[in-house]
LUMDOTOR-710859 format. One record per residue: residue number from 0; residue in three letters; x, y, z of N, C-alpha, C in turn. Coordinates in pm, 1 decimal. Layout:
BEGIN
<rec num="NUM" residu="ALA" n_X="X" n_Y="Y" n_Z="Z" ca_X="X" ca_Y="Y" ca_Z="Z" c_X="X" c_Y="Y" c_Z="Z"/>
...
//
This chain:
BEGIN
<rec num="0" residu="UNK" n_X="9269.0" n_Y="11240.1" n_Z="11413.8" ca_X="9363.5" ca_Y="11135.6" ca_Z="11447.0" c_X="9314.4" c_Y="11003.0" c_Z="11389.1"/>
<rec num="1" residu="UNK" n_X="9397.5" n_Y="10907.8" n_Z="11333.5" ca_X="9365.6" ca_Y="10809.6" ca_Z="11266.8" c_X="9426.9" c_Y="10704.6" c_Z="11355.0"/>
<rec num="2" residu="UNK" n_X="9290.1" n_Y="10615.9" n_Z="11384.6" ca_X="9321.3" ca_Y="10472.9" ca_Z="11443.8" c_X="9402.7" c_Y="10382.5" c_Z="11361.1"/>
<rec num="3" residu="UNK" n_X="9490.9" n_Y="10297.8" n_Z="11411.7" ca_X="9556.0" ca_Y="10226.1" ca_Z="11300.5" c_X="9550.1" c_Y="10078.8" c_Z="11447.3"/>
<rec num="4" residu="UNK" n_X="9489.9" n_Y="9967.3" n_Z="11346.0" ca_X="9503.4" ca_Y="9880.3" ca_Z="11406.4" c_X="9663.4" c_Y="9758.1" c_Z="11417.9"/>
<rec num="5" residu="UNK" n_X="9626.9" n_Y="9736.4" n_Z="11553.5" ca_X="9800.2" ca_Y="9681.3" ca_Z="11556.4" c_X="9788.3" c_Y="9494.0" c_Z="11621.7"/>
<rec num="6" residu="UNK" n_X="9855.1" n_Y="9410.2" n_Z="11569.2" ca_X="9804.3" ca_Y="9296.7" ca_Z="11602.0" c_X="9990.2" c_Y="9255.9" c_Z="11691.2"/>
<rec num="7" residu="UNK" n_X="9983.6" n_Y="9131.4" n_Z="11803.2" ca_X="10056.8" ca_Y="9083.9" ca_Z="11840.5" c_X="10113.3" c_Y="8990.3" c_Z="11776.3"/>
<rec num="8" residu="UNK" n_X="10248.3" n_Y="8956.8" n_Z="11861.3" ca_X="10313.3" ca_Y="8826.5" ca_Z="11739.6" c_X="10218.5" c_Y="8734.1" c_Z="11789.7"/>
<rec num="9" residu="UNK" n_X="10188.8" n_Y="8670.8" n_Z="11855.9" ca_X="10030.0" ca_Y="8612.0" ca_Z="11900.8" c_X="9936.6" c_Y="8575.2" c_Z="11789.4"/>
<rec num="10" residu="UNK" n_X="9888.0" n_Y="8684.7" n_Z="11744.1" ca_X="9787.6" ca_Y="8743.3" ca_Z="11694.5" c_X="9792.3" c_Y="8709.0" c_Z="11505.2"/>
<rec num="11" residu="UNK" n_X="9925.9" n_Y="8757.0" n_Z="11487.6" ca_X="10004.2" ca_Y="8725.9" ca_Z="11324.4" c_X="10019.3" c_Y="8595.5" c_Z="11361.6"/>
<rec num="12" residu="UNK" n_X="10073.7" n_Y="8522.9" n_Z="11494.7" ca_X="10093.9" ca_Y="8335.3" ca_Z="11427.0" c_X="9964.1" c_Y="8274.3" c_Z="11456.8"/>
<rec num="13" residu="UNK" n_X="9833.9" n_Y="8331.2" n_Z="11479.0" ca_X="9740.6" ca_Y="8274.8" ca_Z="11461.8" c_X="9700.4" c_Y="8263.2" c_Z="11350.9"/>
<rec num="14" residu="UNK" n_X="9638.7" n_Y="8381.8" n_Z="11273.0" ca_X="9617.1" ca_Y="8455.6" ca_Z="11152.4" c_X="9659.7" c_Y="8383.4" c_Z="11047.5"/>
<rec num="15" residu="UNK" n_X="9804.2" n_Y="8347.7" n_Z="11063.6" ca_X="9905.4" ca_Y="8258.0" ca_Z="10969.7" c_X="9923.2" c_Y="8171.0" c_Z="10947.0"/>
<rec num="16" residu="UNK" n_X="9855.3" n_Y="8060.4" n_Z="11080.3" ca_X="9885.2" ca_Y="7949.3" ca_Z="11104.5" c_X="10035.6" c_Y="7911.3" c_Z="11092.3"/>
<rec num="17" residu="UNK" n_X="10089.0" n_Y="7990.4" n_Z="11177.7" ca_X="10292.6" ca_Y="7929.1" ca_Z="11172.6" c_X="10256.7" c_Y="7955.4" c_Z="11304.5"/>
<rec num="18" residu="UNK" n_X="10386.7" n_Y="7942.9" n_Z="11372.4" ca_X="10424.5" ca_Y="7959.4" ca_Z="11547.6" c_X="10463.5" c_Y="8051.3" c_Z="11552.4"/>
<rec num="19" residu="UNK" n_X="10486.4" n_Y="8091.5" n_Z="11730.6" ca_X="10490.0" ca_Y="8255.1" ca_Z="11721.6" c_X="10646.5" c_Y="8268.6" c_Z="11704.0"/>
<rec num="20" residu="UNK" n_X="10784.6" n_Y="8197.6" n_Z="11674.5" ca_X="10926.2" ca_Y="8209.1" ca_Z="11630.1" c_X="10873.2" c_Y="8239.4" c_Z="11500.4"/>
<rec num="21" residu="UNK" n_X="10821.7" n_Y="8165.1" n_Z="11416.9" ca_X="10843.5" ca_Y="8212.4" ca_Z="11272.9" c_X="10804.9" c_Y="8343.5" c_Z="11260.8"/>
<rec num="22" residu="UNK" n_X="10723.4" n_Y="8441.9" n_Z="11318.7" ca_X="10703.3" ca_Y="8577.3" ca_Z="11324.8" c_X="10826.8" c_Y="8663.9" c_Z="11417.0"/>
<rec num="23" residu="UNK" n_X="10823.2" n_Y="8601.6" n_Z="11470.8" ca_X="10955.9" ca_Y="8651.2" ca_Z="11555.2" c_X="11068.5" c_Y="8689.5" c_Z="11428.4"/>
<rec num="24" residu="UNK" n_X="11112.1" n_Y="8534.3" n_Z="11361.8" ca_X="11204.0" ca_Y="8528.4" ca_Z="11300.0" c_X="11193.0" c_Y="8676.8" c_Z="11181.6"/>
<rec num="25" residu="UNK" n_X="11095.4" n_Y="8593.9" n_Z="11112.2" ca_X="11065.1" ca_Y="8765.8" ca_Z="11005.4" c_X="11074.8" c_Y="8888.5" c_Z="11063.3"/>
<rec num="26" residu="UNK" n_X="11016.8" n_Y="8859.6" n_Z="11181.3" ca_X="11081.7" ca_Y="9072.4" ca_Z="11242.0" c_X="11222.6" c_Y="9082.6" c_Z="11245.6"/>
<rec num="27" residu="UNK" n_X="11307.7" n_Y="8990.7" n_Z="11297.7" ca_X="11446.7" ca_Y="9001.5" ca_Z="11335.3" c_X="11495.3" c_Y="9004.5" c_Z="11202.7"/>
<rec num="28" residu="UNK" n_X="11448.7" n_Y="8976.9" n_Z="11044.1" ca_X="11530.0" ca_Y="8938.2" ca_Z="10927.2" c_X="11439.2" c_Y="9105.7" c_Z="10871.6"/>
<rec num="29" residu="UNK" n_X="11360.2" n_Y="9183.5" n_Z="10915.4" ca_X="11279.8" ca_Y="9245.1" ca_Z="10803.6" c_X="11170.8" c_Y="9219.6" c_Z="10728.3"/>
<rec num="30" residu="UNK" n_X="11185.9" n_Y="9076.3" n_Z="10722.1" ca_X="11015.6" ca_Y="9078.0" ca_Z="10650.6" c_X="10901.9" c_Y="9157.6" c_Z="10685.6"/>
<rec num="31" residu="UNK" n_X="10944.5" n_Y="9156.2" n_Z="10829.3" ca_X="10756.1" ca_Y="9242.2" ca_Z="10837.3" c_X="10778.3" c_Y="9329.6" c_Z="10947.4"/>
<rec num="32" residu="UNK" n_X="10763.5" n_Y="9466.5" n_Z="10941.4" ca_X="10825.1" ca_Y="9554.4" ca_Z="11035.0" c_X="10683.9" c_Y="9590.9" c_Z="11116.1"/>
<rec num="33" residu="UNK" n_X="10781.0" n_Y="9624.9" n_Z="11254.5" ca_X="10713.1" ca_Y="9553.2" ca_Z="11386.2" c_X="10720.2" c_Y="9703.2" c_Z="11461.0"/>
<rec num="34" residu="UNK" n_X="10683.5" n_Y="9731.7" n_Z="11550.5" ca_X="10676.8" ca_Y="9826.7" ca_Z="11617.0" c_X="10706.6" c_Y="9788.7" c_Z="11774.0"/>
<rec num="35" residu="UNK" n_X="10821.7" n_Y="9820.8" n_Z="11890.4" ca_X="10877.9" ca_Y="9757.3" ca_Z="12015.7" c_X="10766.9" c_Y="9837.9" c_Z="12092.2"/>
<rec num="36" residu="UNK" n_X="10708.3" n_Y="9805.1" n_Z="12177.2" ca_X="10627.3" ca_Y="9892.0" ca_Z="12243.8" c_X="10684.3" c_Y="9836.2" c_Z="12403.7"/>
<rec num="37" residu="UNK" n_X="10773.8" n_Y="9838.9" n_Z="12476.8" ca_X="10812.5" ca_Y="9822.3" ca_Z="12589.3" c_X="10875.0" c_Y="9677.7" c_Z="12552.6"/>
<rec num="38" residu="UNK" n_X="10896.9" n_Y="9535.3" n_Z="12612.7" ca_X="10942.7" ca_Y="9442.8" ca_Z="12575.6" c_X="10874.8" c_Y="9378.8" c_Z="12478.8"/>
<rec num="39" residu="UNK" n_X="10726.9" n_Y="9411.4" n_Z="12417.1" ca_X="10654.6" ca_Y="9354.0" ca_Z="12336.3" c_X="10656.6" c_Y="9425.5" c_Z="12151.6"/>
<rec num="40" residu="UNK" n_X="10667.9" n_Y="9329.8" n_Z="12069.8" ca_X="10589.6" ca_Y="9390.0" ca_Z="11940.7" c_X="10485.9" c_Y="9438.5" c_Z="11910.8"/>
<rec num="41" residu="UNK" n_X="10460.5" n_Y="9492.2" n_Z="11807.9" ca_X="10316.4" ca_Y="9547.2" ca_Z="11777.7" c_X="10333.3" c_Y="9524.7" c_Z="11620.2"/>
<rec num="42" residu="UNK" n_X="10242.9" n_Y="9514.0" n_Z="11575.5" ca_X="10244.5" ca_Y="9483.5" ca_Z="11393.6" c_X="10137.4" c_Y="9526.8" c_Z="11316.1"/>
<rec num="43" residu="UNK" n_X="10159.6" n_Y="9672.9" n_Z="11257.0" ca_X="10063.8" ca_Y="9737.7" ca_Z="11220.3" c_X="9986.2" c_Y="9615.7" c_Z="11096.8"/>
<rec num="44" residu="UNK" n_X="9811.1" n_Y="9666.6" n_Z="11083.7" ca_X="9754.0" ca_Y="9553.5" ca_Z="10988.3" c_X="9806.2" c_Y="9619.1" c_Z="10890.3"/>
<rec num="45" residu="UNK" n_X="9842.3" n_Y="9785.5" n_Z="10836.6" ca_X="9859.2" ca_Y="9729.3" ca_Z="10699.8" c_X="10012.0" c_Y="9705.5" c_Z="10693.6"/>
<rec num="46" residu="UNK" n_X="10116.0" n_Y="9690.9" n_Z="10764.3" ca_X="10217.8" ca_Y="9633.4" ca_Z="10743.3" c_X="10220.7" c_Y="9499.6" c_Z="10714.0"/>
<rec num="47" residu="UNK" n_X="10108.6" n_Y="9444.7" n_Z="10783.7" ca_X="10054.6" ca_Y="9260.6" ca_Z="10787.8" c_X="10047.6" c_Y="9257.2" c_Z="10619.2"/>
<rec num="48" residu="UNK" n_X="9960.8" n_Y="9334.9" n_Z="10555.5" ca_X="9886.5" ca_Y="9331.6" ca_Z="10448.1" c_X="9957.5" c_Y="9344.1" c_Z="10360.1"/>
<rec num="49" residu="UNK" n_X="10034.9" n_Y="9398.5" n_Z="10354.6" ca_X="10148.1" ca_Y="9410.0" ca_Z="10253.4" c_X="10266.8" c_Y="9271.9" c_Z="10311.9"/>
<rec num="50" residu="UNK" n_X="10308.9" n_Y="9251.5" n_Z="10370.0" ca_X="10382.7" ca_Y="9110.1" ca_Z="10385.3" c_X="10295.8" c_Y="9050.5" c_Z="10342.8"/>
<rec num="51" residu="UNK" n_X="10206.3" n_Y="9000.5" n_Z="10346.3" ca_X="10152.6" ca_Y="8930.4" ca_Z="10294.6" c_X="10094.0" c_Y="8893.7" c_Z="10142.4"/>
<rec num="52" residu="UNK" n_X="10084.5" n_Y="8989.6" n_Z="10070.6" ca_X="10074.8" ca_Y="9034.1" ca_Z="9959.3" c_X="10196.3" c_Y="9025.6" c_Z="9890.8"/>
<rec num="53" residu="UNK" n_X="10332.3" n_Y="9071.8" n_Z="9907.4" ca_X="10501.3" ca_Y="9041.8" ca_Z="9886.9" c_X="10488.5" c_Y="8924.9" c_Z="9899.7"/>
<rec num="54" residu="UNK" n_X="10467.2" n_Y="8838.4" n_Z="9979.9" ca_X="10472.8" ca_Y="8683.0" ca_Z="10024.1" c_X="10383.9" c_Y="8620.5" c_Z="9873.2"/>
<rec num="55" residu="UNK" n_X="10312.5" n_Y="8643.4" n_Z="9852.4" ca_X="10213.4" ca_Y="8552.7" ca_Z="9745.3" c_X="10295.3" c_Y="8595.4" c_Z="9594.5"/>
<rec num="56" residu="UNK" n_X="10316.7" n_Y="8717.2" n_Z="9606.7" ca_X="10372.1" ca_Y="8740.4" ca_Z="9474.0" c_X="10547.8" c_Y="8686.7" c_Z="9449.9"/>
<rec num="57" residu="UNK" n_X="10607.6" n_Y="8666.4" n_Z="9558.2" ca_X="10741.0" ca_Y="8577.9" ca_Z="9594.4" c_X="10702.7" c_Y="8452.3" c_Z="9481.7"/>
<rec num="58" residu="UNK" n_X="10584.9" n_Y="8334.7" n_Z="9533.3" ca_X="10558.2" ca_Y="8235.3" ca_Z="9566.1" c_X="10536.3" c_Y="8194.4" c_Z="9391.2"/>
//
């Protein structure tokens, strides 16, 4: 079984330095797919890693 680490929207608007809406916002548009785990997100790292990577090559 493979651990896969998962970060909060918390966690991504720290990381990012934005607020935790602008992560919000990107889950609700697709940018960065999120995982619902009861009323909360979850955001696999390499889903992080790749938004983020798409994001620089956008830019």
């Amino acid at each position: 079984m493979t651990t896969d680490q998962f970060y909060t929207i918390e966690d991504v608007a720290k990381m990012l330095k934005v607020v935790y809406l602008t992560v919000y916002r990107w889950i609700q548009s697709g940018k960065i797919v999120a995982y619902k785990a009861g009323k909360q997100y979850r955001i696999k790292k390499d889903d992080l890693d790749k938004f983020v990577i798409n994001y620089k090559r956008k830019k």
